[in-house]
KETITI-267753 format. One record per residue (C-alpha): x, y, z. Coordinates in steps of 0.001 Angstrom, whole numbers, padded with zeros to 6 digits, always signed. Example, Ala and Ser with C-alpha at 12.3 -4.5 7.8 and 13.67 -1.06 7.14 Angstrom:
<nodes>
+012300-004500+007800/+013670-001060+007140/
</nodes>
This chain:
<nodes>
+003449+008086-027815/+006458+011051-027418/+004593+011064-023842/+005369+007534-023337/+008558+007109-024093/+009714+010014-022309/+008132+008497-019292/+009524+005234-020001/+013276+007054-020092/+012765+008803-017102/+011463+005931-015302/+014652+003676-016553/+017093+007075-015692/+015741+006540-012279/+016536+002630-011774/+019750+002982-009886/+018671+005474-007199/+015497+003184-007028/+017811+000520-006378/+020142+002446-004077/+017214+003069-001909/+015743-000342-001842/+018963-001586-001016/+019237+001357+001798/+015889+000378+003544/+016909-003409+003125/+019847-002482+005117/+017577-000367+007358/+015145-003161+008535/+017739-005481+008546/+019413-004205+011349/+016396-003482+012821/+015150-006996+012736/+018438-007906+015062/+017356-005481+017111/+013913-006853+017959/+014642-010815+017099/+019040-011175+017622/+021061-012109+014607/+019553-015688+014201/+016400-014382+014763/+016458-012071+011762/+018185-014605+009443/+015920-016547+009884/+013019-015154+008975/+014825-014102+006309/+014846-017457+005224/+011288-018095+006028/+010372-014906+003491/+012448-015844+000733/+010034-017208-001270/+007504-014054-001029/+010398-011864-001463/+011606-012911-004783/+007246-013009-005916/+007758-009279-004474/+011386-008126-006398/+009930-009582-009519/+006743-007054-009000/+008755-004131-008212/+011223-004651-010788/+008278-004822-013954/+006572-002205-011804/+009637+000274-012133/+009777-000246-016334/+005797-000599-017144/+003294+000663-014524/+005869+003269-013494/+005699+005478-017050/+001741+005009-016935/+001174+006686-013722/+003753+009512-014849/+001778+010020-017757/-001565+009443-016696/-000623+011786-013761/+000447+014809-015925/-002529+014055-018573/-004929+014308-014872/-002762+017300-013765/-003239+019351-017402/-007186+018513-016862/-007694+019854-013955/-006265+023267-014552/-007748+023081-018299/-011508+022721-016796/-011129+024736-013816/-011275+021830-011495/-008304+022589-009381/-008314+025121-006188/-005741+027866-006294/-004892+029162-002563/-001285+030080-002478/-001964+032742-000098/-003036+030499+002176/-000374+027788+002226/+001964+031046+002351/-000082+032265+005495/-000031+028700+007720/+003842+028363+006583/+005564+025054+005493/+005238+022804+008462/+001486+022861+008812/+001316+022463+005357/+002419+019340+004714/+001116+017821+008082/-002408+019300+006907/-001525+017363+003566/-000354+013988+004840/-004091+014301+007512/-006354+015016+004141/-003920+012568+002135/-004807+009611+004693/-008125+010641+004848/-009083+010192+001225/-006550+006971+001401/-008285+005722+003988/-011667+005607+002222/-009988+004437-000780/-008583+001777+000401/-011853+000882+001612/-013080+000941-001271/-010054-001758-002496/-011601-004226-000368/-015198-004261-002189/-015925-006878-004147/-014913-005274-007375/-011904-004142-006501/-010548-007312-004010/-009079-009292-006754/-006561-006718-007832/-006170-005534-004247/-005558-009571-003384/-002526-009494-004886/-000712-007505-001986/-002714-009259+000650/-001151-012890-000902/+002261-011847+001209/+002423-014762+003762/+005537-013666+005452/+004940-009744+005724/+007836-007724+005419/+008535-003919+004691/+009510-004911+001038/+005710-006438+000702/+004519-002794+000088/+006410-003285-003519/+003753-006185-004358/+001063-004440-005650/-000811-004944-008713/-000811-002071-011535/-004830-001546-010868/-003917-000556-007158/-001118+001447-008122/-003422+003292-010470/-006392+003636-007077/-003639+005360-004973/-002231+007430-007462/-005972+008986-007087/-004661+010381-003882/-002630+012308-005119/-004679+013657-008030/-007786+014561-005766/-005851+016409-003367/-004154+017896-006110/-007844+019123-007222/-008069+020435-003642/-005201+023061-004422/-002539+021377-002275/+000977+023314-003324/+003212+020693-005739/+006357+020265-003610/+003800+019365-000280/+001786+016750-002454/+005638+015078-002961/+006563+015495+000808/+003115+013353+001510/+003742+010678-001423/+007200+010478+000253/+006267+009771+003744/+003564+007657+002799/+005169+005284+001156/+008286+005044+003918/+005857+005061+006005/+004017+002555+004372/+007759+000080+004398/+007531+000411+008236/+003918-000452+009153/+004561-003540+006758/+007698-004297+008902/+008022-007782+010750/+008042-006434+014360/+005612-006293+016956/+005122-002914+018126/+001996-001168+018911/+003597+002185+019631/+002263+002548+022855/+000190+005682+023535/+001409+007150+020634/-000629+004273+018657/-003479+006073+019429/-002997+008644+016822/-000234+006896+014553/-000641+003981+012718/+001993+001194+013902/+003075-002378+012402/+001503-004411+014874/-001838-002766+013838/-001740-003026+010160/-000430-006696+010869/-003859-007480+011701/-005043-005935+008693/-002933-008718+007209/-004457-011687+008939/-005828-014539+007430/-009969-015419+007651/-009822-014239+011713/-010982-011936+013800/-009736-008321+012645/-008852-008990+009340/-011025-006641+007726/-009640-003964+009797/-007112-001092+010354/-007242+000812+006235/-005360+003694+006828/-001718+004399+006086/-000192+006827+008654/-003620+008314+011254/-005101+005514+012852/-007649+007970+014108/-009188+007186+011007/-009919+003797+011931/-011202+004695+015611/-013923+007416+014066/-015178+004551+011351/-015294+001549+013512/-012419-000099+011814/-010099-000086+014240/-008832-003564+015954/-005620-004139+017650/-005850-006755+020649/-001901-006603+021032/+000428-007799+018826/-000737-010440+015992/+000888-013760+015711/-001687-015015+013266/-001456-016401+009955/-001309-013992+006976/-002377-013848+003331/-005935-014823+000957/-007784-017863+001055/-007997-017559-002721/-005621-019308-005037/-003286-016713-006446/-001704-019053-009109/+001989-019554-009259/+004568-016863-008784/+004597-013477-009920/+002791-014199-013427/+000120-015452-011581/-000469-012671-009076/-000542-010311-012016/-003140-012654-013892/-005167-013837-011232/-007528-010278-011044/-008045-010299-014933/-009134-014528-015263/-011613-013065-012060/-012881-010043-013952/-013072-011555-017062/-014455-015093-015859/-011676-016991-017557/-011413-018420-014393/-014108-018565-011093/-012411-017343-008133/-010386-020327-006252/-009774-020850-002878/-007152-022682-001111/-009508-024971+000668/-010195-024941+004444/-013022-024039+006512/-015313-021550+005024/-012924-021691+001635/-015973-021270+000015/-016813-017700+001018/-016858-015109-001270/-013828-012781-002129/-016194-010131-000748/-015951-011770+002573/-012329-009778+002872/-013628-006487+002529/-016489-006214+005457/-016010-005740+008655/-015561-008406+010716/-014926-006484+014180/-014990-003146+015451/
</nodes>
């Protein structure tokens, strides 16, 4: 309990710099949608997000105060396990040996690795519902990264954990959770770029836009974070160009944020079957989402 609520503290002690940065990369991608769209442009899609970005403050905010302190315990209570049982690889000597820089870009390849599979494995049929609730974004945005329900949180933090187990040093596995997740604001950004050449190695927005797209072509494509060289050596990569289709689930996610966080259990638990918003093929089965519809 001690655990807990020193986890809860720290997690409240770290609010305002949580804030400070949201509000930083808010600025950030602001300016960068007047960039790509003009000043009316990025207003108004502003406007046209509004409604998905209060669902999406709402999340991050309870996120911060209640899922936050679980993963800080739960990650110290994994960490204390794996040295107890002799589950964790010790190679300082060889981190020492390669030097910082190809440490941490040897962490970030073997941390989107394992995310990659992972977030596969968010897209089975067990796992969809709570994984749903960050696909339910219609009007993607960097700040749609923050909607993401406590059972996902919980599958990434597994990232970090295993490669943890691997003997990764500390301060790289907090470089990688770092870049990840900015990385992870700007491949969820609302502009169209492919990257070019260089999209043939890195992940870019355009890509993981289709990754977004609603019940079409692609949609069960493009699961890694950072590499998309991931994607080309499992078949799952698809980007035709830039995507200007529709976004979000077919499945009914229930009304605001209360209902994105109760829509996985009532599916779990059967308190409710699995709804669709109608359409064609509205009947298909959550599953549907996770194969692979093109290659």
């Amino acid at each position: 309990m001690s655990s807990w609520a020193a986890a809860f503290r720290a997690s409240v002690e770290q609010i305002p710099g949580v804030s400070l940065s949201l509000m930083l990369c808010a600025a950030a991608f602001f300016a960068l949608a007047i960039a790509v769209k003009g000043l009316q442009g990025a207003i108004g899609g502003g406007r046209l997000a509004a409604r998905e970005t209060r669902i999406n403050a709402v999340l991050s905010a309870i996120d911060q105060v209640t899922t936050g302190p679980l993963l800080t315990v739960m990650a110290g209570a994994a960490a204390l396990a794996l040295r107890r049982y002799g589950l964790q690889l010790n190679e300082p000597a060889l981190w020492a040996m390669i030097g910082a820089a190809p440490t941490v870009l040897l962490t970030l390849f073997v941390g989107d690795f394992i995310g990659y599979w992972r977030h596969r494995l968010q897209h089975s049929p067990w796992l969809w519902p709570a994984h749903a609730v960050h696909h339910s974004d219609t009007a993607l945005t960097w700040f749609s990264l923050e909607r993401m329900h406590p059972v996902d949180r919980i599958g990434s933090m597994g990232d970090t954990i295993l490669l943890g187990a691997l003997g990764f040093p500390l301060w790289a596995l907090g470089v990688n959770v770092m870049v990840r997740h900015f990385y992870g604001y700007f491949i969820h950004a609302d502009v169209p770029w492919t990257l070019g050449k260089v999209g043939w190695v890195i992940n870019s927005p355009a890509m993981h836009r289709w990754h977004h797209a609603r019940d079409i072509e692609g949609s069960g494509s493009n699961f890694a974070t950072v590499f998309s060289v991931f994607d080309r050596a499992f078949g799952t990569y698809y980007q035709p160009g830039p995507c200007d289709q529709p976004l979000g689930v077919r499945e009914d996610m229930g009304r605001g944020a209360l209902g994105q966080y109760l829509y996985p259990l009532k599916v779990w638990f059967r308190l409710d079957r699995p709804r669709t918003g109608g359409g064609p093929g509205a009947s298909a089965p959550i599953a549907a989402r996770g194969e692979i519809q093109s290659v």
